[in-house]
C-alpha positions in Angstrom: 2.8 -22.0 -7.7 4.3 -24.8 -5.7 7.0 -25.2 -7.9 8.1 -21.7 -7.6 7.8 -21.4 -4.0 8.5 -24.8 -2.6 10.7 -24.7 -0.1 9.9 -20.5 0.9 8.2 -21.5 3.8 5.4 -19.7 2.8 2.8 -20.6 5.1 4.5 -19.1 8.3 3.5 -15.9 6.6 0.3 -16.6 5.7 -0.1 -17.0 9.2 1.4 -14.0 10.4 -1.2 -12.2 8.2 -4.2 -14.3 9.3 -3.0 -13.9 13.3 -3.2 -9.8 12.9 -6.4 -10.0 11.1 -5.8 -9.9 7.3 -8.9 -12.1 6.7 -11.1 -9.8 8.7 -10.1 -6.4 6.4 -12.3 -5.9 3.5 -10.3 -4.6 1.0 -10.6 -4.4 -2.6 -14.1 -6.4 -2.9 -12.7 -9.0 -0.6 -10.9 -9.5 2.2 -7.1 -8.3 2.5 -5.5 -11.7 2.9 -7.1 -12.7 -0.1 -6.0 -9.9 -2.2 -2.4 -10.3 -0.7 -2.3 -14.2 -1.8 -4.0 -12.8 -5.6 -1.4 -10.9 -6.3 1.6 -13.0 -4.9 -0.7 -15.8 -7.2 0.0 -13.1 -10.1 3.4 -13.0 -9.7 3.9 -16.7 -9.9 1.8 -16.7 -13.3 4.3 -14.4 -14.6 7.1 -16.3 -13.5 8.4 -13.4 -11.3 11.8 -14.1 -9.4 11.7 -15.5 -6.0 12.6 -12.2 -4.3 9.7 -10.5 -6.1 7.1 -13.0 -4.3 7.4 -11.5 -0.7 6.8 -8.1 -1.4 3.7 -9.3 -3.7 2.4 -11.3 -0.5 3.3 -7.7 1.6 2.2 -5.3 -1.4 -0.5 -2.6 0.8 0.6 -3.8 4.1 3.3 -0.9 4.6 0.1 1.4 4.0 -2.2 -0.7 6.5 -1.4 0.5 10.2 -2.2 -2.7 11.7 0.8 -4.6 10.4 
């Protein structure tokens, strides 16, 4: 994953999730950030291009009215 995403700055996202609670929302078996960072984790496994990442870190926020 570092590889792909070194560079992105990814971190100042993973901390806009965690300041509006996205490790406090069970979702999916597990809390939301985690499910968020699984499926951005996918994308990198499947070599997905760097503009398909974001949205896979965002993927069921546009549905959740906290964010």
């Amino acid at each position: 994953m570092e590889k792909i995403v070194q560079g992105l700055e990814i971190q100042k996202y993973l901390d806009y999730l965690k300041v509006h609670g996205a490790s406090d929302i069970e979702h999916s078996g597990e809390d939301f950030l985690s499910h968020l960072q699984g499926t951005m984790d996918i994308l990198v496994s499947w070599e997905a291009d760097v503009s398909t990442l974001f949205p896979g870190l965002f993927n069921s926020v546009y549905g959740t009215c906290v964010f």
